[in-house]
C-alpha positions in Angstrom: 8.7 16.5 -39.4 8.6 15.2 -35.8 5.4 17.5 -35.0 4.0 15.8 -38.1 5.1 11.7 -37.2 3.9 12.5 -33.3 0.5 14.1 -35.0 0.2 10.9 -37.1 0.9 8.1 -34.9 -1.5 9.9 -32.0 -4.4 9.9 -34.3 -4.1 6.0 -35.6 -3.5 5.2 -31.9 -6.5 6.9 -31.1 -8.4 5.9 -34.1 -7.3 2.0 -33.0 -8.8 2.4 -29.4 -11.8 3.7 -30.6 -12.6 1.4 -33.4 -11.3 -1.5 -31.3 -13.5 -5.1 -31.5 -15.2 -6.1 -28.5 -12.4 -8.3 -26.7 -13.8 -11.2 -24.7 -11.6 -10.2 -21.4 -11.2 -11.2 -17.9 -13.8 -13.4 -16.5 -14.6 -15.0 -13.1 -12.4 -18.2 -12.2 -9.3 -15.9 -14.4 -5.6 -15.8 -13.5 -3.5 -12.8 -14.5 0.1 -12.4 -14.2 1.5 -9.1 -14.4 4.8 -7.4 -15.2 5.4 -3.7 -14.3 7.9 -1.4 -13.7 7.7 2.7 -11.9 9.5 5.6 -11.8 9.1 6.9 -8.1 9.4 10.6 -7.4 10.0 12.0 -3.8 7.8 14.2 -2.0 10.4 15.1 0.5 13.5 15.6 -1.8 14.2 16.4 -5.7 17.5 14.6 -4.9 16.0 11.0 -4.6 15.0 8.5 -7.4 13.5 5.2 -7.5 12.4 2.4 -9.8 10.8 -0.8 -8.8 10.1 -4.2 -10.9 6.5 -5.6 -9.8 5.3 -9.2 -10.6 1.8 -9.8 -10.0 -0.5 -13.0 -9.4 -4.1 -12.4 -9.2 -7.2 -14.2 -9.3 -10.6 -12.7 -11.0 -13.1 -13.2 -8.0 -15.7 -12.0 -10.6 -15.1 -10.4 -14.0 -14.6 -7.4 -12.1 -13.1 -7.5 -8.7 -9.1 -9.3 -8.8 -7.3 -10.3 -5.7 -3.7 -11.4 -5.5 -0.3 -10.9 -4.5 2.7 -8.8 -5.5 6.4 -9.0 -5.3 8.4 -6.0 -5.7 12.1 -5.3 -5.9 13.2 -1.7 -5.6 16.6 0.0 -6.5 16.8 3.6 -4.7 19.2 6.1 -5.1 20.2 9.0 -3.6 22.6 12.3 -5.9 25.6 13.4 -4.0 24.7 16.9 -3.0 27.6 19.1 -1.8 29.4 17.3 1.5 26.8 14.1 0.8 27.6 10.9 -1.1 25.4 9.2 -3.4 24.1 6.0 -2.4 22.4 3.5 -4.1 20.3 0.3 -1.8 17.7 -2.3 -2.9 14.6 -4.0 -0.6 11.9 -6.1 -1.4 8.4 -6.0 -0.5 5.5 -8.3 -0.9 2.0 -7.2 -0.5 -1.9 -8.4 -0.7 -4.0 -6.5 -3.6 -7.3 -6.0 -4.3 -8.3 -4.1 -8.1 -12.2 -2.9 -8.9 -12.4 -2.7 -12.8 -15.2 -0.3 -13.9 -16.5 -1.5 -17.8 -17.1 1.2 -20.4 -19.7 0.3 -22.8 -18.6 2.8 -25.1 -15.1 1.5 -25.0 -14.9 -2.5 -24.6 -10.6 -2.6 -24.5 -10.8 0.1 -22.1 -11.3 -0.9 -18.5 -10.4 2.3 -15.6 -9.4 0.6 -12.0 -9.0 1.6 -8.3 -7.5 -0.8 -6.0 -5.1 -1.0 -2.7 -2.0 -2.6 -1.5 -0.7 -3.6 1.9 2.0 -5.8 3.3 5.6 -5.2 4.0 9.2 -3.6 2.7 12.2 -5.6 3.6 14.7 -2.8 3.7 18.7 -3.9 2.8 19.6 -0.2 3.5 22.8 0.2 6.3 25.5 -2.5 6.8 24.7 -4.3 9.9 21.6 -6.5 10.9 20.3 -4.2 12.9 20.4 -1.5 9.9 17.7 -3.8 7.8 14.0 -3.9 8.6 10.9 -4.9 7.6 8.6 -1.8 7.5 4.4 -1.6 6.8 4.0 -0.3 3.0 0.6 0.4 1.8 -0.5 2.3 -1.7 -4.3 3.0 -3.0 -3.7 3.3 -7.1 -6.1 4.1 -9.7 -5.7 3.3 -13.5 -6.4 2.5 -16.7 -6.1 -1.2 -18.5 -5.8 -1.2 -22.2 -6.5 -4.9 -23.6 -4.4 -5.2 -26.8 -5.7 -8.7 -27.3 -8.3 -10.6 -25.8 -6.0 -11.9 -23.3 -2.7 -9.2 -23.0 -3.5 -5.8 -21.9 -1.2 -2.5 -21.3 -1.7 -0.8 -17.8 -0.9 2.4 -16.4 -1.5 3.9 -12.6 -1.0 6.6 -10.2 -0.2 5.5 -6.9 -0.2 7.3 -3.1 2.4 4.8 -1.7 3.1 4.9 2.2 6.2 3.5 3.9 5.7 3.5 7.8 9.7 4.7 8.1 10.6 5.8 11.4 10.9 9.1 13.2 9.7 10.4 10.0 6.6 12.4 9.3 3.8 12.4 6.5 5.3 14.1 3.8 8.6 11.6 4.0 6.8 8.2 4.4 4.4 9.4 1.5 5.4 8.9 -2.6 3.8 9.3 -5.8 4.1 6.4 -8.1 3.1 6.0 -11.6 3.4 2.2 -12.9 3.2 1.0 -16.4 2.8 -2.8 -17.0 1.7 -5.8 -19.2 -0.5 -8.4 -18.4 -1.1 -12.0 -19.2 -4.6 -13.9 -18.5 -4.5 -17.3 -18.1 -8.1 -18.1 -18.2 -10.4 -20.0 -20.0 -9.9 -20.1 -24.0 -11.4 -17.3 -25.5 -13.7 -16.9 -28.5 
């Protein structure tokens, strides 16, 4: 029965983003807010987890091309392994973004993405003042945006994040994110 149901709703999902109606979306002069949220997975260690909370402002330069800004918190924690603790910290980062929508003709709802991030992690990790620092944080992403309506779409992306940690090399400054979010554009009224 659950083979059946999963075959069901798949086929009206895609059935409704194929016969979708030619949403009126994003156009230059737009402002989108955006909510998202990530499950972050280590490339250093199977022992760490992470999820983040994004907010987003951006600004449609042209129909195609959005720049903003994000704020990020970020919850990490790290399983107890034998002789280790867990431990659990938060930091904040904000960053600069830049998103490159590509249009597909054949699909009007559908609209895949690359973009890039860069600014700064405010880490709360240790105990003393000395313990918290602000660190460089970049990320290129590429997606997809699903518009459900003519202004709220569904996002989801893949990310390369890079947090300049110290004494640290590649492989432990270096994360793969994937981010699912909804967005809001408050643009002009829509036909």
């Amino acid at each position: 029965m659950k083979k059946f149901a999963f075959i069901v709703i798949s086929a009206a999902l895609l059935a409704a983003t194929v016969a979708a109606p030619a949403f009126a979306q994003q156009e230059k002069g737009d402002v989108e807010l955006g909510l998202n949220g990530d499950v972050l997975l280590s490339h250093s260690s199977p022992l760490y987890s992470h999820g983040d909370v994004f907010v987003d402002l951006g600004y449609y330069v042209t129909s195609k091309n959005l720049v903003g800004i994000s704020s990020e918190t970020q919850i990490d924690h790290v399983n107890g392994s034998t002789g280790v603790s867990a431990s659990t910290n938060t930091s904040e980062s904000i960053y600069g973004h830049y998103r490159h929508l590509f249009s597909l003709k054949a699909h009007p709802v559908l609209f895949p993405y690359v973009g890039a991030y860069a600014g700064g992690n405010y880490d709360n990790q240790g105990t003393t003042s000395s313990d918290k620092k602000f660190l460089f944080a970049g990320q290129g992403e590429g997606g997809i945006k699903y518009f459900m309506s003519k202004k709220a779409a569904f996002e989801v992306a893949y990310n390369l994040l890079y947090v300049n940690y110290p004494n640290s090399n590649f492989q432990n400054r270096s994360f793969s994110d994937i981010t699912f979010g909804l967005t809001y554009d408050f643009g002009k009224k829509k036909k």
